[in-house]
Legacy VTK file of the C-alpha trace (Angstrom):
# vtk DataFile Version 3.0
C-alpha trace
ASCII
DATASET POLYDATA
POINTS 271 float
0.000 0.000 0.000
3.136 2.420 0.651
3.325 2.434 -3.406
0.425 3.668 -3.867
1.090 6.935 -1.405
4.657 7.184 -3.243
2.407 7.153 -6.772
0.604 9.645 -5.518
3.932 11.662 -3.876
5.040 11.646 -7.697
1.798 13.523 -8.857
2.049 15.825 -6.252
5.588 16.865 -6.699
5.158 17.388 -10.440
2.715 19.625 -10.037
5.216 21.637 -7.306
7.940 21.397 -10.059
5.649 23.734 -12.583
4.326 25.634 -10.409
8.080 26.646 -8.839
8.794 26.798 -13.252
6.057 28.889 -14.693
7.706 29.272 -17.604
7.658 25.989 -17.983
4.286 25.388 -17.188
3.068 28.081 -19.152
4.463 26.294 -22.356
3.088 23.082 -21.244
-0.368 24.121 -20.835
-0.233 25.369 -25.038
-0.486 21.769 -26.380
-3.840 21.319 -24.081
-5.508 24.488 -24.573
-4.756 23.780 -28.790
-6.434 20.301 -28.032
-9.459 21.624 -26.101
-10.197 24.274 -28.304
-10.200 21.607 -31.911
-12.417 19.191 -29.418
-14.526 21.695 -28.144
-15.618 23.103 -32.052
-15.807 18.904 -32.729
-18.032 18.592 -30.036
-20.004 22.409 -30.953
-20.351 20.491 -34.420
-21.571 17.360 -33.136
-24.434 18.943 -30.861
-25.604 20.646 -34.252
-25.627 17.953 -36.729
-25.883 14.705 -35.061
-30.227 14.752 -35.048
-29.604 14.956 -39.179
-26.676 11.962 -38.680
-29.611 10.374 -36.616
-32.386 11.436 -39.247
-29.993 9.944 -41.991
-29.416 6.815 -40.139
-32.943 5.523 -39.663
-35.092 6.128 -42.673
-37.347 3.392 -41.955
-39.044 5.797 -38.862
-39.818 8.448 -41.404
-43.322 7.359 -41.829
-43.452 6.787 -37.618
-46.369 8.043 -35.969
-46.118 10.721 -33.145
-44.413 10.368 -30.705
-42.586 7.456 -31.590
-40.609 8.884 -33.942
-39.703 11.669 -31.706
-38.340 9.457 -29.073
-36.456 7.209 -30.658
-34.673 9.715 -32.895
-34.113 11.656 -29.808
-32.858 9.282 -27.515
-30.543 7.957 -30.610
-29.564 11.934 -31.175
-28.613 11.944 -27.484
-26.618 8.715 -26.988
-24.445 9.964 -30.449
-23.688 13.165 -28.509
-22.817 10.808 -25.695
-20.678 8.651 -27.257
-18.577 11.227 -28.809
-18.026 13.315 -25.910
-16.760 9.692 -24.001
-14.659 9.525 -26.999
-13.192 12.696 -26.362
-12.755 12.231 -22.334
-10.617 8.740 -23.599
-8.865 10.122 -26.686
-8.189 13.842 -25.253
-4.880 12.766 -23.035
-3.625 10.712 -26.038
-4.205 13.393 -29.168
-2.322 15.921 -26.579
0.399 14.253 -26.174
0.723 13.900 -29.951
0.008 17.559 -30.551
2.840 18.725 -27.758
4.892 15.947 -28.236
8.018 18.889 -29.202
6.457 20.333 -26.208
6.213 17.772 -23.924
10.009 16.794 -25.146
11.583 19.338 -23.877
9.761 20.151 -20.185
10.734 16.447 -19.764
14.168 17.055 -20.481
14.076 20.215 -18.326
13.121 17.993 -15.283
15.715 15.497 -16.296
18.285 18.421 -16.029
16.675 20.074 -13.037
16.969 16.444 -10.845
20.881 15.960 -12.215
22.151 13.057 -13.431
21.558 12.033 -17.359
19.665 14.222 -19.895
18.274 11.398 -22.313
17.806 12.689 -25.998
16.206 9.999 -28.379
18.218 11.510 -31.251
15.246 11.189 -33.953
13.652 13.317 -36.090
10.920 14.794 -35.410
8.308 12.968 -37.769
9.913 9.703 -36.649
9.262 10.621 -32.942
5.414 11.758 -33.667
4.893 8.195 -35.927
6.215 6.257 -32.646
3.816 8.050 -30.277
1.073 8.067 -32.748
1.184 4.234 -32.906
2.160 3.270 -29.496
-1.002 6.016 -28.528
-3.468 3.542 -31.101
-2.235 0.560 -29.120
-3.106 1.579 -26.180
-6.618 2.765 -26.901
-6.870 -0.427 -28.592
-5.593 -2.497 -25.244
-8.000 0.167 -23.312
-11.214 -0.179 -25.537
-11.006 -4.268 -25.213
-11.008 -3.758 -21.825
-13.864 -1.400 -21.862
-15.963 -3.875 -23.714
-15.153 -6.997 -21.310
-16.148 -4.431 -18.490
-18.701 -3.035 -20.202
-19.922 -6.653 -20.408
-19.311 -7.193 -16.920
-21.665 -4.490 -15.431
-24.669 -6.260 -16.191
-23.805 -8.238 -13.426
-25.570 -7.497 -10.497
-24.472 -5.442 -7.677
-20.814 -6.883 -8.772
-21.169 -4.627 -12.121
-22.404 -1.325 -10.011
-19.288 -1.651 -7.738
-16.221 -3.719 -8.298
-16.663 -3.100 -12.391
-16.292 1.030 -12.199
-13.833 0.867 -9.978
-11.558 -1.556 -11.977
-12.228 0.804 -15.114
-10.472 3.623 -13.079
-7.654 1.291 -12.195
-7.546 0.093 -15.858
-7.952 3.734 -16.913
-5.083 5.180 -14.575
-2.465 2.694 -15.425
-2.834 3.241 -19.492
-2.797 7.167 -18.217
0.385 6.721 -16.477
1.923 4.642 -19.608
1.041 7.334 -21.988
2.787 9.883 -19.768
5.544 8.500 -18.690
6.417 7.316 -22.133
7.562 10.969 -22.878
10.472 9.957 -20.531
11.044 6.314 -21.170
10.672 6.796 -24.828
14.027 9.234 -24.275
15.463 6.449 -22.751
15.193 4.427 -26.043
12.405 1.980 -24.529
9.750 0.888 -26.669
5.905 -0.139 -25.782
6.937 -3.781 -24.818
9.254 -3.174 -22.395
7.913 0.067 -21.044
3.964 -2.245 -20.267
6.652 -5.056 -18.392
8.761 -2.086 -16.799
5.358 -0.607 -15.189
3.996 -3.784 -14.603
6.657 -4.517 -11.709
5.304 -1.638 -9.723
1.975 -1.927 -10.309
0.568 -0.131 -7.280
2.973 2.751 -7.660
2.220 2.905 -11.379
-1.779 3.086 -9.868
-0.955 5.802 -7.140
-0.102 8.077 -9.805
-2.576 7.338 -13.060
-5.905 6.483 -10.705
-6.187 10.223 -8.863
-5.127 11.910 -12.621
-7.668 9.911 -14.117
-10.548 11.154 -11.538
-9.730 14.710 -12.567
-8.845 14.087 -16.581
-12.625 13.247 -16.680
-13.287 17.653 -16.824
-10.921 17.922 -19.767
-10.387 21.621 -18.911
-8.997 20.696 -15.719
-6.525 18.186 -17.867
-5.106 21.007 -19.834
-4.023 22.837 -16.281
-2.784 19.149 -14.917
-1.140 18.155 -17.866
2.457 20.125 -17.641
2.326 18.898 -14.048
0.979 15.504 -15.078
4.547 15.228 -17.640
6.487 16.333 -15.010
5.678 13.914 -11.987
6.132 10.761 -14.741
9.302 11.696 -15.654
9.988 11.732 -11.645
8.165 8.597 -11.742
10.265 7.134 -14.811
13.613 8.412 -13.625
13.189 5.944 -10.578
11.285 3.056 -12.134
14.650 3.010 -14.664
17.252 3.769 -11.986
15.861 3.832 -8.183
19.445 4.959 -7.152
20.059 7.922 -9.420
16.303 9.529 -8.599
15.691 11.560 -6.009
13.063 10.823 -3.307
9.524 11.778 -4.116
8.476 11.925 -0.298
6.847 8.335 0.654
8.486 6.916 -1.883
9.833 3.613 -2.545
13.205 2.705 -1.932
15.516 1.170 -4.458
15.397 -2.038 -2.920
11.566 -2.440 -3.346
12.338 -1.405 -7.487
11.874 -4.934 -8.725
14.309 -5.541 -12.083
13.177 -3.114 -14.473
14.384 -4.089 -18.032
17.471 -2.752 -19.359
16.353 0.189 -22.083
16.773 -1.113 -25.579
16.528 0.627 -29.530
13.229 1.974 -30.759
12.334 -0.048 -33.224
9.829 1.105 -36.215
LINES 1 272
271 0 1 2 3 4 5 6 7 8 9 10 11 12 13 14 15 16 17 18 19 20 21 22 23 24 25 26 27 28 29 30 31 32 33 34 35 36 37 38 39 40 41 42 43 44 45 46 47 48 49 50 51 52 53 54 55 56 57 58 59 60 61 62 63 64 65 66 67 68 69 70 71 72 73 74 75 76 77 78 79 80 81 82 83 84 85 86 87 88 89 90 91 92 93 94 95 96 97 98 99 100 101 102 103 104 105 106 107 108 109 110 111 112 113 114 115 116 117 118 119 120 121 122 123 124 125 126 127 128 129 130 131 132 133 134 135 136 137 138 139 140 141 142 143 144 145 146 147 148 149 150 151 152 153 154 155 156 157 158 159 160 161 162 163 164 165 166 167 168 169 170 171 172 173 174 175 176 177 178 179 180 181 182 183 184 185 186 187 188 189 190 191 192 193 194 195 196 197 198 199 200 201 202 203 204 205 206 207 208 209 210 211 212 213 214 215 216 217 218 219 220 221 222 223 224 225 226 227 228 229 230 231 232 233 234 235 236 237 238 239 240 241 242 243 244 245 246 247 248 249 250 251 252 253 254 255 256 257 258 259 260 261 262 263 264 265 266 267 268 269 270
């Protein structure tokens, strides 16, 4: 259970780091706000044309009587709204990482440099680095969305599905969360999806501490954008002692290098 406090510690202090660099958290939060702004005019576009994506969709209630036709074309208008705007809650921490990956880069490095020690660089080019995260970023939401379905399936069970389910999606939610952010780190380090899913899997609970309270408030995507320089900066914390317990420094109730468990030694990106 002390991992999960020490997950936590790392969210906590990346959050101090920005706010003691607001530089640095002022060009973090550009990649979010550039994100919110192309999903909120997706979503403003949605809300006005999804009863004539609806309309289109079911001819066969055209010659419905009242108020049939009403309320199944509005329920159907309302769970399309509802569906995109869970698509953007699960996408939005993915598509701005992608968008501020040059961003995102750098305030890593900057925390790197700020801790001592090592300043990774992954020495690509810059389309090479945004094809990586783009794919690793459509694996993931492909390992989430299976597990979104098996849950999904799961919470027709009774009482078991109104309890135990949601709270598993959270866990399942945080730990993809933490992957995709600390990946801005690891991915310096020359580790690719493989061995960064085995890396996090040896310290599970920590790995929960931190993704589990970040997922709880990415669900307002607004308050994501203001988390999100913070959110960079604790996993980079978080990665620098998951790689090497003895070079990072101590997050607070951290763990201790012994407790580390044999992370992998980094290896080449491969395409």
């Amino acid at each position: 259970m002390s991992d999960l406090g020490a997950g936590f510690g790392y969210l906590m202090k990346g959050q101090r780091w920005v706010a003691h660099h607001g530089r640095w958290f002022g060009f973090g939060l550009l990649p979010g706000l550039v994100t919110l702004v192309m999903y909120a005019g997706a979503l403003v576009g949605l809300g006005y044309g999804a009863d004539d994506l609806v309309g289109w969709a079911t001819p066969f209630a055209d010659d419905w009587s009242s108020p049939w036709q009403g309320i199944l074309r509005t329920g159907l208008t309302a769970l399309v709204f509802v569906f995109g705007l869970f698509l953007a809650v699960i996408t939005f921490t993915a598509v701005t990482l992608l968008v501020g990956q040059p961003f995102y880069e750098s305030l890593s490095e900057e925390v790197d440099r700020s801790e001592g020690g090592d300043v990774p660089e992954s020495g690509l080019p810059l389309w090479r680095e945004l094809w990586i995260s783009a794919r690793d970023s459509v694996r993931i939401l492909l390992r989430v969305a299976l597990y979104g379905i098996i849950l999904f399936a799961c919470g027709f069970i009774p009482v078991v599905g109104q309890t135990v389910v949601p709270a598993i999606g959270f866990c399942v939610s945080g730990y993809f969360l933490a992957e995709e952010l600390t990946a801005v780190a690891l991915q310096r380090r020359g580790m690719v999806l493989r061995d960064r899913l085995v890396l996090l899997r040896g310290r599970r609970m920590l790995v929960l501490g931190f993704g589990v309270p970040l997922t709880l408030a990415f669900l307002v995507p607004f308050v994501a954008v203001f988390l999100m320089p913070g959110a960079v900066a604790g996993a980079t914390l978080l990665a620098r002692d998951l790689v090497d317990p003895d070079a990072a420094p101590d997050p607070g109730p951290g763990p201790s290098a012994a407790d580390s468990g044999g992370a992998p030694a980094p290896r080449a990106w491969s395409a």
